[in-house]
N, C-alpha and C positions, 0 to 999 in steps of 0.2 A: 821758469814758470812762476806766473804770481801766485797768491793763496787764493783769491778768488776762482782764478781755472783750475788751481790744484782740489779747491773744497768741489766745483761743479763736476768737476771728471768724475771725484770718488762719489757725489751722488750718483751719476747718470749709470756709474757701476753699477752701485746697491739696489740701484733701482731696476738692474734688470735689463738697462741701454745699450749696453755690448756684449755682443753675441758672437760664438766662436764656430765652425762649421763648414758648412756649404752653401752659400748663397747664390743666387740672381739677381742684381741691380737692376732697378726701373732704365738704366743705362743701356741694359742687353749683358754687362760685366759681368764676371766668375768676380768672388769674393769670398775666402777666407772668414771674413769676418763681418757683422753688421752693424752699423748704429744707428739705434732707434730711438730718434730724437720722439716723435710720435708717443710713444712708450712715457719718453722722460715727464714728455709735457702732461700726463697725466697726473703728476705732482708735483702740488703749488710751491712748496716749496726751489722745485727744480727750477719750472717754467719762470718764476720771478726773479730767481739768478739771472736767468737767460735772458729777462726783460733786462734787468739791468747793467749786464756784458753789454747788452746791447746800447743803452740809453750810456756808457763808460764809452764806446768803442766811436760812438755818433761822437760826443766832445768831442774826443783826442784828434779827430778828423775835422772839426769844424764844419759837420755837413748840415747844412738847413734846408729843409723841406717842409711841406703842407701834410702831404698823406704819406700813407703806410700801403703798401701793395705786398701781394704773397701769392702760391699759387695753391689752389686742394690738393692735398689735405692738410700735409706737413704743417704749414706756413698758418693756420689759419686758429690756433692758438697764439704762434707768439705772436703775432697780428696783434688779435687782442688783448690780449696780455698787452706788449706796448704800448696800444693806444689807450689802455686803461689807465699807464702810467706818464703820460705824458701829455693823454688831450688832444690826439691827434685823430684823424679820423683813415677809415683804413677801406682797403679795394678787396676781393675775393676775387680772383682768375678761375674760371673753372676750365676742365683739362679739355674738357671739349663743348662745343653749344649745346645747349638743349633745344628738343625740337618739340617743346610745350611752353607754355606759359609765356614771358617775354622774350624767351629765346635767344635770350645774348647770355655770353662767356664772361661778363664782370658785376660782381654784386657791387653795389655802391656808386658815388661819384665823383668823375674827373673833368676837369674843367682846361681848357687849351692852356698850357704854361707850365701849369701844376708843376712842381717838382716833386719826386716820386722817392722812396726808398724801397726797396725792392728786399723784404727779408723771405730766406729759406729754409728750411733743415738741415738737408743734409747736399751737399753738392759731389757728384762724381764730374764728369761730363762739364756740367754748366746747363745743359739743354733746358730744364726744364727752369730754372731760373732765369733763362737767357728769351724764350716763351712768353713771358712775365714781362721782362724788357722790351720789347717788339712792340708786343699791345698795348704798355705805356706809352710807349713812344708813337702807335700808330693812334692816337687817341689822341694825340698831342701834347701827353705830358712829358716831363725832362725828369730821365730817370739821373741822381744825384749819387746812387751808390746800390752796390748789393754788397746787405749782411748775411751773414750764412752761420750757422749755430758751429756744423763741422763741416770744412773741407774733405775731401778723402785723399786730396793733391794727385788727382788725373785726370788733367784739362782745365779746369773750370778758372783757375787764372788766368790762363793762355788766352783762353775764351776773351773775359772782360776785357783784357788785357789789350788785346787786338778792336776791341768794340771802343775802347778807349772809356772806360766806365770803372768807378774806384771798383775794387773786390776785397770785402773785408771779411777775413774769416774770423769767428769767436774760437775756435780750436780749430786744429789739423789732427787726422786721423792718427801721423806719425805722435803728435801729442800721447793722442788717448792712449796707443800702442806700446808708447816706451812706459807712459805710469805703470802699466799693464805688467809689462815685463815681456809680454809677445811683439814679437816681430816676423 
């Protein structure tokens, strides 16, 4: 583990981001345990780690893109966050249409070609970042990669995997778990 994931886990700690218990995942999953990137992101300190895991993790992959896409809620800090730090401009997926105002599922705009990067919070499943993917792609942008802050490593590689779509995780659950000492 680098110091950078090693300093961001023991923030996301302190700050209150993993939680031990009995959960329900937006998945429909039983869980032991939660991370609430949501939580993190309400401190800049954290969130700016996480912008720049992220703007590190983009290098090392040589991914280039125009826009930033995400889906509510999770996604729509480090959205901007990102784009704050790179100048990029970024999408809002909402989880379902609305049936007032302009009534479409994306704030922002995509243009046919666009290449897209698709960032998440937290990924079980994939689903709801996979969501994200669709609508880029039925939109006609080319989505270029999903980042994701943590995996929980159940599915969501498989997922991309099989989509043929990079999947880049900033931490895996089994990470946060072993700093922890919980398993």
């Amino acid at each position: 583990m680098d110091s950078m994931e090693e300093l961001l886990i023991r923030r996301m700690i302190e700050a209150g981001s993993l939680k031990f218990g009995n959960f329900v995942l937006s998945s429909g999953k039983k869980s032991n345990f939660y991370i609430d990137i949501k939580q993190a992101s309400t401190h800049p300190d954290i969130l700016d780690m996480i912008s720049d895991m992220i703007v590190r993790k983009v290098e090392e992959k040589s991914l280039e893109y125009e826009k930033i896409a995400c889906v509510e809620l999770g996604g729509v800090p480090l959205a901007v966050s990102l784009s704050l730090k790179i100048g990029k401009p970024y999408l809002i997926f909402r989880k379902a249409k609305k049936d007032y105002g302009i009534k479409s599922d994306m704030i922002g705009d995509l243009n046919e070609g666009e290449r897209v990067l698709v960032i998440e919070d937290v990924t079980t499943t994939g689903s709801s970042a996979c969501s994200v993917v669709e609508r880029v792609q039925e939109k006609g942008g080319k989505v270029e990669a999903v980042i994701v802050v943590v995996d929980r490593e159940e599915g969501a590689l498989d997922l991309f995997y099989s989509k043929k779509i990079p999947f880049v995780p900033i931490l895996t659950s089994s990470k946060l778990l072993k700093y922890t000492g919980f398993s």
